[in-house]
Structure formats: C-alpha cells, structure tokens
C-alpha positions as CSV (number, residue, x, y, z in Angstrom):
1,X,-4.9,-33.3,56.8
2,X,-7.6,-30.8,56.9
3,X,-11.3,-31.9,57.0
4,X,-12.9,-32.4,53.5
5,X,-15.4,-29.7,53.8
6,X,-12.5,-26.9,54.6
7,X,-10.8,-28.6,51.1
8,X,-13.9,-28.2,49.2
9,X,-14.2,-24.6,50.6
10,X,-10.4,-23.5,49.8
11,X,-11.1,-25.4,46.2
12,X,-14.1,-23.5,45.8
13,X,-12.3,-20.0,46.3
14,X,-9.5,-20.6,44.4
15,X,-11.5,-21.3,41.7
16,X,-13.4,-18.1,42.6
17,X,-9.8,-15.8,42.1
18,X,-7.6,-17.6,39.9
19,X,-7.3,-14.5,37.6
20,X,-9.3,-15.7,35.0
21,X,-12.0,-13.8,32.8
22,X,-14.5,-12.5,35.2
23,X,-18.2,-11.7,33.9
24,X,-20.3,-9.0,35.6
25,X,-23.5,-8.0,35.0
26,X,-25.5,-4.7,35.8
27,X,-28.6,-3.5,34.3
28,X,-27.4,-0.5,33.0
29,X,-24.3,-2.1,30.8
30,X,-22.9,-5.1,30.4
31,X,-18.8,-5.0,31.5
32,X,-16.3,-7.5,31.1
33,X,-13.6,-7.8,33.9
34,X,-10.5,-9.0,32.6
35,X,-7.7,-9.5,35.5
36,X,-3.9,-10.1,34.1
37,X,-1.5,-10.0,36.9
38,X,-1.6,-6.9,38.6
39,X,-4.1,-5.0,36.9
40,X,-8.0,-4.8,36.1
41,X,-8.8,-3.9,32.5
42,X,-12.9,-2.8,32.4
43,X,-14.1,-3.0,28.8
44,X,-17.3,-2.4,27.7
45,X,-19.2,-3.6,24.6
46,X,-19.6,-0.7,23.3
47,X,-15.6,0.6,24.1
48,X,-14.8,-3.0,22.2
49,X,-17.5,-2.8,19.1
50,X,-15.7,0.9,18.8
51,X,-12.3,-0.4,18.5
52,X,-13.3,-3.0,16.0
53,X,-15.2,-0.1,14.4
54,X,-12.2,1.6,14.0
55,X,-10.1,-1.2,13.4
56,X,-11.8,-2.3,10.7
57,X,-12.0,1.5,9.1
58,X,-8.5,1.6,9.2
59,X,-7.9,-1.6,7.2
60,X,-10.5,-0.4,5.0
61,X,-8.7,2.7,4.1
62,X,-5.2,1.0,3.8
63,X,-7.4,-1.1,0.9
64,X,-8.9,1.9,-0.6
65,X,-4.9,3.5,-0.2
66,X,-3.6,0.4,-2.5
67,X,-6.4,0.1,-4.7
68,X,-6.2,4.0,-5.5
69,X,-2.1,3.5,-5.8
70,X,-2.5,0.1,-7.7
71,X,-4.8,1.9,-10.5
72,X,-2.6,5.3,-10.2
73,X,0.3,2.7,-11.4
74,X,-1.6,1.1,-14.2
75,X,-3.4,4.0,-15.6
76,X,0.2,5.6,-15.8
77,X,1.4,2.1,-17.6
78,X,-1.6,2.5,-19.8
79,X,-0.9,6.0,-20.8
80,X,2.7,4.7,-21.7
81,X,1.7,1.9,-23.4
82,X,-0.8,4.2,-25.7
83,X,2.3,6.8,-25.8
84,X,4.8,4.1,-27.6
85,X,2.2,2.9,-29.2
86,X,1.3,6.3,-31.4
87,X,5.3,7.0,-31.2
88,X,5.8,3.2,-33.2
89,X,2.8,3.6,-35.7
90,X,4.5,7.5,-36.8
91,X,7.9,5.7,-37.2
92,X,6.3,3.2,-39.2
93,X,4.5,5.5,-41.6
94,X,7.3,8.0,-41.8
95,X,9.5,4.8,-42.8
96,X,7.4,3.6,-45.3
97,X,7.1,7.0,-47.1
98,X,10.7,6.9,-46.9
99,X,11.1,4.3,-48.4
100,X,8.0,4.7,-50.9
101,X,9.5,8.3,-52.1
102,X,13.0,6.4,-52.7
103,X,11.6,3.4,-54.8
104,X,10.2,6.4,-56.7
105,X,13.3,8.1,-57.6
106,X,15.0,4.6,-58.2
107,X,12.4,3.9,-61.0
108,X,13.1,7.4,-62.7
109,X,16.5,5.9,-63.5
C-alpha cells in the first residue's frame, strides 16, 4: 500500500484531469476550456453570446415566418367570407324580386 501522502497526491491530480469543464482566465478575454474525450473545444464569450445571438434571430424569424403565413391565411379567409357573403345577400334580393314581380302578376288575375 502506498504511503498516504503519495495517495493524496495521485487523488489530487486526478481530480486535476478528469476531463471535466476547465476555467481559465487571462486578462485580455475570458475562455472556457471544455475537454470531451479527445478533443479541446475553446469558446469564448463573445463566440457563445454570438451564437445565442443568432440563435435567437433565427427563432425570431421562423415566428415572424408563421405570423406573416398565419395572417396571409386568415386575411384570405376573410376576403372569402366577405365574397359569399355579397354573393348570398344578391341571391337573396334577386329572389325576393322574383318572387315580388310574380305575386304581382298573380294578383292581375
């Protein structure tokens, strides 16, 4: 069994390098090391504020996208609705003065 103090030390470094998130920092910028497996990934702040920048831009246009298509849908259901609508009330009227102009002839019997 090896001496405590050589157990404490090996303890010590492994916590050290077990591949967890790894903070440095430098007075110029602020990185983030992230070690996965075999490779280093160095992100910066900035690099990450920009993707979430962009991220978010994107979602934001996919919203403005459906919102634009959702009201391109309704105002065409709209316009429809309106169109019917006019089309129902001219049957109606030309019905009634139909029907008007025949209960006139029927009287002059």
């Amino acid at each position: 069994m090896p001496p405590i103090s050589k157990m404490s030390q090996d303890s010590a470094r492994g916590r050290r390098n077990d591949g967890d998130v790894e903070m440095n920092l430098n007075t110029d910028q602020i990185t983030t090391e992230i070690l996965t497996g075999r490779t280093g990934i160095l992100c910066s702040i900035e690099e990450i504020d920009n993707l979430c920048n962009e991220k978010v831009q994107k979602v934001k246009l996919i919203a403005d996208k459906s919102i634009e298509a959702i009201e391109a849908g309704r105002k065409k259901q709209t316009d429809q609705i309106s169109h019917l609508r006019a089309e129902l009330i001219n049957t109606i009227i030309e019905a009634k003065n139909k029907i008007n102009k025949i209960c006139e002839e029927l009287k002059k019997y």
